[in-house]
Backbone as JSON, one array per atom type, in Angstrom:
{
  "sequence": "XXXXXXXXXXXXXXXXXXXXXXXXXXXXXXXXXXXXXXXXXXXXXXXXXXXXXXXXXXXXXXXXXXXXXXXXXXXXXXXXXXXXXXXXXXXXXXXXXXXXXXXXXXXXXXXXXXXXXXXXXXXXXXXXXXXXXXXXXXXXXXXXXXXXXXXXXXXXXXXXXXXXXXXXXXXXXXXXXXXXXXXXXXXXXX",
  "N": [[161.12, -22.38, 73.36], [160.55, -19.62, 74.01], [163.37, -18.6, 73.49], [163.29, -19.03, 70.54], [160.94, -17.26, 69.86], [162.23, -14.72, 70.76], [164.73, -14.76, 69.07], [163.58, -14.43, 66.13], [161.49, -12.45, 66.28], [163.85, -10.48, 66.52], [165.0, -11.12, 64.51], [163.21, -10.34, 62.32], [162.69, -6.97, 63.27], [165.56, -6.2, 62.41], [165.45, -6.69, 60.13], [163.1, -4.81, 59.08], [164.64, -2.34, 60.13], [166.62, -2.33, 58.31], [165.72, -1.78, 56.14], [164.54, 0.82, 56.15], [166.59, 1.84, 56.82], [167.39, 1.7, 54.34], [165.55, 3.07, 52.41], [165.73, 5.82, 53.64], [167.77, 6.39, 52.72], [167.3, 6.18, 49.9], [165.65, 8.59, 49.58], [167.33, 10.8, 50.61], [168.71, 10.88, 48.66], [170.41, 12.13, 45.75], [169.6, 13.86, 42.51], [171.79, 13.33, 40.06], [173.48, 14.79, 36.64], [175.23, 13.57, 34.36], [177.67, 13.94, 32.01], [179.26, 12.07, 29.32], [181.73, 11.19, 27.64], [182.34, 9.36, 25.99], [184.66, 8.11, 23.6], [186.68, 10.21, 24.07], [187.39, 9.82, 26.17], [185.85, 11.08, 28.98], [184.84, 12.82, 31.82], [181.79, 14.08, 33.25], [180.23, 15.58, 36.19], [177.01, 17.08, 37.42], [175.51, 18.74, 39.17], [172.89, 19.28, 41.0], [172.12, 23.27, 42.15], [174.7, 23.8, 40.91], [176.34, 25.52, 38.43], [175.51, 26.16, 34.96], [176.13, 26.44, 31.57], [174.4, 26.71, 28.54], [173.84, 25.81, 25.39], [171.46, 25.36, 23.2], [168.74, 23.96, 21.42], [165.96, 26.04, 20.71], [162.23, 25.82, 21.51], [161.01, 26.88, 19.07], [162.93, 25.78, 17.34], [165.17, 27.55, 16.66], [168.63, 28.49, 18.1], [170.03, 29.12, 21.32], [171.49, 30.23, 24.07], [171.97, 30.44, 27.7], [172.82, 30.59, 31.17], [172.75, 29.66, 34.09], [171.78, 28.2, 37.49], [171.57, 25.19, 38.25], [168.56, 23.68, 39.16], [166.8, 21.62, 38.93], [166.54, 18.27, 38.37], [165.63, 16.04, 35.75], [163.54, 13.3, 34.56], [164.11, 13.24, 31.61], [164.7, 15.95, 31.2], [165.93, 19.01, 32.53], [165.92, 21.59, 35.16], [166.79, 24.97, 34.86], [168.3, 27.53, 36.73], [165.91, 29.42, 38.82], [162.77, 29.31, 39.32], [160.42, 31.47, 40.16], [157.63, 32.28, 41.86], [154.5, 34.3, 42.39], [151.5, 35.61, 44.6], [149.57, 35.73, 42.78], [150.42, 33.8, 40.33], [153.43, 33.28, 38.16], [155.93, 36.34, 38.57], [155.36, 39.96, 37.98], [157.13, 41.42, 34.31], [159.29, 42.69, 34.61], [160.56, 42.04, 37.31], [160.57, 39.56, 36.76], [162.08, 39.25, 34.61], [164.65, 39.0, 36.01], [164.85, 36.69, 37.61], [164.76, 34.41, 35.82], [164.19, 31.41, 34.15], [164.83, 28.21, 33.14], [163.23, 24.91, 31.67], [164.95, 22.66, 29.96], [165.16, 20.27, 27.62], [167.4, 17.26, 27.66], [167.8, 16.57, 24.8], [168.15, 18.55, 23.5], [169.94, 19.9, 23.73], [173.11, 21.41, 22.76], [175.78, 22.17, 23.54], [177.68, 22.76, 26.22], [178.75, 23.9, 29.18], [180.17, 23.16, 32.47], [180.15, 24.91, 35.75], [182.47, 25.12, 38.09], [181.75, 25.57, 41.59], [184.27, 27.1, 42.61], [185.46, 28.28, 40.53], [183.09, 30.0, 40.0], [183.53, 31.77, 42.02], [185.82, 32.66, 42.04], [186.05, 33.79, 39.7], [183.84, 36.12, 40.24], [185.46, 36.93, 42.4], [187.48, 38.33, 41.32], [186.86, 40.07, 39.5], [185.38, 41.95, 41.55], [187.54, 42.52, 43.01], [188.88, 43.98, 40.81], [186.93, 46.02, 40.43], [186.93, 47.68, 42.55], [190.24, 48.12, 42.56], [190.38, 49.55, 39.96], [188.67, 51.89, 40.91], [190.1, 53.01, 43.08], [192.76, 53.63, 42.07], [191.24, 55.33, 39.74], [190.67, 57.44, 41.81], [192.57, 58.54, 43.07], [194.18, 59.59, 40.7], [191.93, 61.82, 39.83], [192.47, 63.07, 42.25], [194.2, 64.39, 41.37], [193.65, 66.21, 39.55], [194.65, 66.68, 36.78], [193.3, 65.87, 34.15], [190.84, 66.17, 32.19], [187.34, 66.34, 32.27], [186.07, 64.99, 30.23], [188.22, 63.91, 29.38], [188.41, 61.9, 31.33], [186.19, 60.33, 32.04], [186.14, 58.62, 29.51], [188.97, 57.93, 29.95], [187.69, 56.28, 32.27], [186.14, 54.34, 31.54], [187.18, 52.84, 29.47], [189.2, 51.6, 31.28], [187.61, 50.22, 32.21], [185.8, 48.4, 30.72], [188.53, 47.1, 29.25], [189.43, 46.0, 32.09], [187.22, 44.06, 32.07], [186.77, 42.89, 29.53], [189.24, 40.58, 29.93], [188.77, 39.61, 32.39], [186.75, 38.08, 31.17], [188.14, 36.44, 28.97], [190.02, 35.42, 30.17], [188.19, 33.45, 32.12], [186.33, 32.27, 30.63], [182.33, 32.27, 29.91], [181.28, 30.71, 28.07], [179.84, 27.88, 26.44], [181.53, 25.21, 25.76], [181.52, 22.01, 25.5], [180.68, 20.26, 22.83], [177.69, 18.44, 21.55], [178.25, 16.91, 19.76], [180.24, 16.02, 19.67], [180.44, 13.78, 20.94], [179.42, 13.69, 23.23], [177.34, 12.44, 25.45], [174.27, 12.43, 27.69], [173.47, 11.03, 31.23], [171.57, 10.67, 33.49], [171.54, 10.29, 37.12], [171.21, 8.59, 40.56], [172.53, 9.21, 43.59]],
  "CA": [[160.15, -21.74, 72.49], [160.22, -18.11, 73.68], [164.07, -18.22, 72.56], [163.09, -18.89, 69.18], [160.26, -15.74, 69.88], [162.67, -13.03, 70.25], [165.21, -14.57, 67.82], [162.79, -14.04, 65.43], [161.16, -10.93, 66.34], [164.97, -9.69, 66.07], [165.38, -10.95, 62.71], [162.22, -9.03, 61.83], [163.42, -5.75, 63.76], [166.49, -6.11, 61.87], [165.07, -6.4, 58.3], [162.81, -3.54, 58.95], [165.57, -1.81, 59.88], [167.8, -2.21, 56.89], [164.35, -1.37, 54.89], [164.05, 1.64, 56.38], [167.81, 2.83, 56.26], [167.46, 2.09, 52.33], [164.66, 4.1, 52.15], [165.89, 7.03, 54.37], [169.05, 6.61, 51.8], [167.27, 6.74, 48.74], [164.82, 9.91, 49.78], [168.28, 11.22, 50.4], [169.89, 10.44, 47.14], [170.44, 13.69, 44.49], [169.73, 13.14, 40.91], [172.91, 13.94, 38.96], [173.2, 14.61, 35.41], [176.57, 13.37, 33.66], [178.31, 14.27, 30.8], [179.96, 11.28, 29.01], [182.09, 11.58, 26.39], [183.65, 7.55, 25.82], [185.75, 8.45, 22.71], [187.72, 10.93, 24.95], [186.75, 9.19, 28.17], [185.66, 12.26, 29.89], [183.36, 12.72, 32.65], [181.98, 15.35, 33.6], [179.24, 15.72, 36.97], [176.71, 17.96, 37.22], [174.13, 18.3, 40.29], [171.73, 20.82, 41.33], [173.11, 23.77, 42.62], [176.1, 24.01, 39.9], [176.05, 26.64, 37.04], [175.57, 25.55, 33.63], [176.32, 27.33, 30.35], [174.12, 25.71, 27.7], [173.49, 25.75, 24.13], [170.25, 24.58, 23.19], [167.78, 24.52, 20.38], [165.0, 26.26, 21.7], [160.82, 25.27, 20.87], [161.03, 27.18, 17.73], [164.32, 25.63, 16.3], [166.07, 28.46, 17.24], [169.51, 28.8, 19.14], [170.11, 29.62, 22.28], [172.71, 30.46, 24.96], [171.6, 30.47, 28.79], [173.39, 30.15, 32.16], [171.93, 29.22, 35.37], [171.73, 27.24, 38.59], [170.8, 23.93, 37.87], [167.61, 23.71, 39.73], [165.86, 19.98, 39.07], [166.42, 17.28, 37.49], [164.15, 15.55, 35.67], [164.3, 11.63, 33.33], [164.04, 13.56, 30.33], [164.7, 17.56, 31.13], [166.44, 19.43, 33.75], [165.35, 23.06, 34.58], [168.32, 26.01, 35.21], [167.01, 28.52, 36.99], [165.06, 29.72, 39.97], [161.3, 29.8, 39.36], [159.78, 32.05, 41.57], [155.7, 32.82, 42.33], [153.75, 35.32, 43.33], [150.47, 34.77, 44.68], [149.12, 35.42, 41.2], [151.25, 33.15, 39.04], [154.84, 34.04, 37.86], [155.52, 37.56, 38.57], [155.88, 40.37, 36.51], [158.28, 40.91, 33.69], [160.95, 43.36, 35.23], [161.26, 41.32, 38.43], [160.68, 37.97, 36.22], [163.43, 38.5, 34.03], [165.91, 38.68, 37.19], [164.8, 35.46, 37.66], [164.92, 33.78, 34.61], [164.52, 29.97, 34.1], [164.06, 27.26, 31.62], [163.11, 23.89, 31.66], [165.58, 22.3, 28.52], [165.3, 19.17, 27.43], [168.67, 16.83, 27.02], [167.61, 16.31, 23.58], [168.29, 19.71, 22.9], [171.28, 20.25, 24.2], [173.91, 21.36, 21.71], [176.75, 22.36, 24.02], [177.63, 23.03, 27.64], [180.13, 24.05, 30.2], [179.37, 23.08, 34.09], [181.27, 25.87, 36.23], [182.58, 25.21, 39.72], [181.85, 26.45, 42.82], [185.63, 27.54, 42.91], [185.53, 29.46, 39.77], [182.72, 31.39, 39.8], [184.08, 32.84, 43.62], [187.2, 33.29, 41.5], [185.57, 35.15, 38.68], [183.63, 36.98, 41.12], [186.41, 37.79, 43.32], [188.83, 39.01, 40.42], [185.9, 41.23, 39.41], [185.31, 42.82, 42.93], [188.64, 43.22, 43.16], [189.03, 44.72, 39.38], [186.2, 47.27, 40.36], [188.33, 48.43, 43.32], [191.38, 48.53, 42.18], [190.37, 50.79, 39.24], [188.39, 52.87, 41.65], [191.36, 53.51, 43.73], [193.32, 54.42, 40.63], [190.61, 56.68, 38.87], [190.14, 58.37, 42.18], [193.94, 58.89, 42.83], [194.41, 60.54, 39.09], [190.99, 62.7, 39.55], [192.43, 63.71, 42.86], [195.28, 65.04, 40.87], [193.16, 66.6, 38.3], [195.54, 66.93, 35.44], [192.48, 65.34, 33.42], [189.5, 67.17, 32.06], [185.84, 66.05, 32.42], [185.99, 64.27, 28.92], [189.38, 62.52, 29.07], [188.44, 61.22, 32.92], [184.62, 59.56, 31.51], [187.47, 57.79, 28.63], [189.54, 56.41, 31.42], [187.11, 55.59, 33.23], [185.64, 53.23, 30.49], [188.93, 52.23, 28.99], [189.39, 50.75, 32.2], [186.45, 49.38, 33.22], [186.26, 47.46, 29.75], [189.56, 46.52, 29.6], [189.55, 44.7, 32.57], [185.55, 43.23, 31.99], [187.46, 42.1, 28.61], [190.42, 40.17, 30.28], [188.55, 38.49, 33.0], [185.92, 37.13, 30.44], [188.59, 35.81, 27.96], [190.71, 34.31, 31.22], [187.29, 32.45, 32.64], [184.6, 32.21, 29.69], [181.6, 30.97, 30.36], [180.67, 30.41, 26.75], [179.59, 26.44, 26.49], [183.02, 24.33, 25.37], [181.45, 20.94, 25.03], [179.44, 20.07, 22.02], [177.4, 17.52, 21.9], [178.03, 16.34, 18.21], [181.85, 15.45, 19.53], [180.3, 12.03, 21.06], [178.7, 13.46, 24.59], [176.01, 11.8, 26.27], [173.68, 13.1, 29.36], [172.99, 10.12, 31.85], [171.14, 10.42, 34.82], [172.02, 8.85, 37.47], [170.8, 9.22, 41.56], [173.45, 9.02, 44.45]],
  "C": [[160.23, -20.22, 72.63], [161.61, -17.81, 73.41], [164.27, -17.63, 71.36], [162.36, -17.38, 68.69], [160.69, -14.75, 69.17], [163.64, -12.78, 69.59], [164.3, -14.4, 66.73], [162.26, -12.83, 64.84], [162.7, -10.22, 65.84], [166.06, -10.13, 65.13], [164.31, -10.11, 62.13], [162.44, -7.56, 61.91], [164.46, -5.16, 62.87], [166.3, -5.78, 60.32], [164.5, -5.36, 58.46], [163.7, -2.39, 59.36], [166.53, -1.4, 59.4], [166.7, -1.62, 55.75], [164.45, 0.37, 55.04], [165.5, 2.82, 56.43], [168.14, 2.6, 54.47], [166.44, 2.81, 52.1], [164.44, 5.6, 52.59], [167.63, 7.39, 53.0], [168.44, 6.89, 50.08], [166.29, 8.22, 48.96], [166.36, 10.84, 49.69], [169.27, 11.17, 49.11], [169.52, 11.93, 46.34], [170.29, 12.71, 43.46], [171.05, 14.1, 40.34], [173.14, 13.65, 37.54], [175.21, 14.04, 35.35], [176.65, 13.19, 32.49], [178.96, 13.09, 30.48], [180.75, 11.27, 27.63], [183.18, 10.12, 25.77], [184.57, 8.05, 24.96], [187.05, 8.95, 23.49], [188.4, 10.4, 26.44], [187.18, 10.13, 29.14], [184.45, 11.96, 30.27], [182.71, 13.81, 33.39], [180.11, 14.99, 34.56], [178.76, 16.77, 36.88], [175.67, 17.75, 38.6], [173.67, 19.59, 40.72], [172.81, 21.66, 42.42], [174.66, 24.38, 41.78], [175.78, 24.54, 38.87], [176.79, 25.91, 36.03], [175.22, 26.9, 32.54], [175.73, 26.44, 29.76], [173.62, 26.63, 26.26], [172.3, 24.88, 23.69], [169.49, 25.13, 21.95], [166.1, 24.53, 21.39], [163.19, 25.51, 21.43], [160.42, 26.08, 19.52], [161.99, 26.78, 17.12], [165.33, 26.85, 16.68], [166.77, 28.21, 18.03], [169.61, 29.76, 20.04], [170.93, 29.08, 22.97], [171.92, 30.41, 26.78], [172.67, 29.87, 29.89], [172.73, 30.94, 33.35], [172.82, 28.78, 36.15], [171.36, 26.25, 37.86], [170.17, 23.8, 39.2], [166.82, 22.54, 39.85], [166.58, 19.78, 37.98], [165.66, 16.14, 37.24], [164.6, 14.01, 34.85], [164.4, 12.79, 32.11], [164.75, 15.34, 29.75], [165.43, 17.44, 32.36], [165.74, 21.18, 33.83], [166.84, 23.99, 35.51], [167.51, 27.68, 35.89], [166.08, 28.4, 38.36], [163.43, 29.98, 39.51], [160.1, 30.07, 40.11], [158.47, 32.74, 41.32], [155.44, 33.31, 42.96], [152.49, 34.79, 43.52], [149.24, 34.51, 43.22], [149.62, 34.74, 40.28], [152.6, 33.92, 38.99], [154.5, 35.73, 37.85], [155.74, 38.45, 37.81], [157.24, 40.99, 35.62], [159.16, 41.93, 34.04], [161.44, 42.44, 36.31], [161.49, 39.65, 37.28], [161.52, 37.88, 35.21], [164.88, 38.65, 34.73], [166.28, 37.6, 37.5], [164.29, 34.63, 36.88], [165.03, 32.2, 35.13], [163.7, 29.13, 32.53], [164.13, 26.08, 31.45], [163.93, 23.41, 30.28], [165.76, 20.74, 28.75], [166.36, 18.45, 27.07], [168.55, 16.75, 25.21], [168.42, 17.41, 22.58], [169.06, 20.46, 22.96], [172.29, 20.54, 23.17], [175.22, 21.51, 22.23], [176.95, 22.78, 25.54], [178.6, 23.2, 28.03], [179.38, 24.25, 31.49], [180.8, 24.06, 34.66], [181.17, 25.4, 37.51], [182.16, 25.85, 40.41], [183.17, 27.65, 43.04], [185.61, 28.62, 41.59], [184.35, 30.37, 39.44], [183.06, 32.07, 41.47], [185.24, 33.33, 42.94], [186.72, 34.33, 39.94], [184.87, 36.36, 39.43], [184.54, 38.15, 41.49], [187.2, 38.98, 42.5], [187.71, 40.2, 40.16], [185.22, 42.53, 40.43], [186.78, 43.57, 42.92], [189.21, 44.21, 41.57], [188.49, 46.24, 40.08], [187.08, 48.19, 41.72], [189.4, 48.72, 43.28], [191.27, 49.77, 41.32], [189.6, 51.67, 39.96], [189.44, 53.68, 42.67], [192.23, 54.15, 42.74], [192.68, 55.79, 40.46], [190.73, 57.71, 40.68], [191.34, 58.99, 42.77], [194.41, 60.21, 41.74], [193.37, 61.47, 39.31], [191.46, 63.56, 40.57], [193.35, 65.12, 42.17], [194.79, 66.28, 40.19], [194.06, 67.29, 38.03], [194.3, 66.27, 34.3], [191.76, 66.35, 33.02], [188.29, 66.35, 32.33], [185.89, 64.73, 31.44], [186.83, 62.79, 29.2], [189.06, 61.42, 30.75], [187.13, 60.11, 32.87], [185.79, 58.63, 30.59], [188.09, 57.08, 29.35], [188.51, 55.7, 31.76], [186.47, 54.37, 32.89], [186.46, 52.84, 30.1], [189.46, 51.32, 29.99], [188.77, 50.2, 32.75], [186.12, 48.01, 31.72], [187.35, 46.68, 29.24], [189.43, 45.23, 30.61], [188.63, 43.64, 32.95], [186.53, 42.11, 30.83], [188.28, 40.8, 29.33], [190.12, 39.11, 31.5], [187.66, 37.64, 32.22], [186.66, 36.04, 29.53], [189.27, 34.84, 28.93], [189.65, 32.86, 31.55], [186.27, 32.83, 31.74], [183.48, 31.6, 30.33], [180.72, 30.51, 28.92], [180.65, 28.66, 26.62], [180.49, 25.86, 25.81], [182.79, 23.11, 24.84], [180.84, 20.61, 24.31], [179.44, 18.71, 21.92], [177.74, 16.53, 20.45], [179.52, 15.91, 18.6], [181.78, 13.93, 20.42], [179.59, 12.52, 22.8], [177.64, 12.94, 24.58], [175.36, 12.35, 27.6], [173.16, 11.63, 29.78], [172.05, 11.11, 32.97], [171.09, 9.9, 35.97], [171.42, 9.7, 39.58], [171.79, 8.66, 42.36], [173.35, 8.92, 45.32]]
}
């Protein structure tokens, strides 16, 4: 009889212990959005944390462009964006449009592009390194001065647009996928 006991008890032990690592596993689970595109059969992940380019019709009908963080995800919405409080409510509008956000509903989605981790450090980088390089340059040629005042402000923009141009057209972040070419947003938790 007290065999049976503490087989028992440690079938009980055991189930609450599988209860309790599925429930330490789903608290742990992310919600991730996904892109589906069957026709093409493309897939495309998205999870908080990952910058999104979106196209969206906004609450007046109006288009709109925005890129974020992806910040929550929601059944119906996701929000992009940091939304940060002061002790009075959102704070005010010089600091609060630094930190911009916007709850958008999938519905409303018209187009998107999710950007890596890897390429925005690589758009970054190329851009750090852009602004140094042409600083080393301009300040090379100014040491020289063979320039004047005029023509050295001209460089100095000629080359700073130039190579703004050249990394934007290399890595866009203008939204690529529209939704009218057969995507779908799931939801899904991991």
């Amino acid at each position: 009889m007290c065999h049976r006991k503490s087989n028992t008890q440690a079938k009980k032990g055991f189930a609450i212990l599988i209860c309790l690592l599925i429930s330490v596993s789903q608290l742990a689970a992310q919600n991730k959005i996904i892109f589906i595109n069957s026709t093409q059969g493309k897939l495309i992940r998205a999870k908080e944390g990952d910058m999104l380019s979106l196209k969206y019709k906004g609450y007046l009908g109006q288009i709109e462009t925005f890129k974020n963080t992806l910040s929550f995800i929601g059944d119906s919405s996701f929000t992009i964006g940091i939304p940060m409080m002061s002790a009075n409510g959102i704070l005010g509008n010089n600091i609060e449009k630094q930190f911009q956000y916007k709850e958008i509903r999938y519905q409303d989605i018209l187009a998107f592009r999710r950007s890596s981790v890897g390429r925005t450090l690589l758009k970054s980088s190329l851009s750090l390194g852009a602004a140094i390089g042409s600083f080393l340059l301009l300040n090379s040629m100014y040491e020289r001065n063979n320039v004047s005042d005029f023509g050295k402000i001209g460089i100095s923009i000629g080359i700073g647009l130039t190579l703004n141009m050249v990394i934007n057209l290399s890595l866009p972040d203008k939204p690529n996928h529209k939704m009218e070419e057969g995507w779908e947003i799931k939801v899904i938790k991991e």
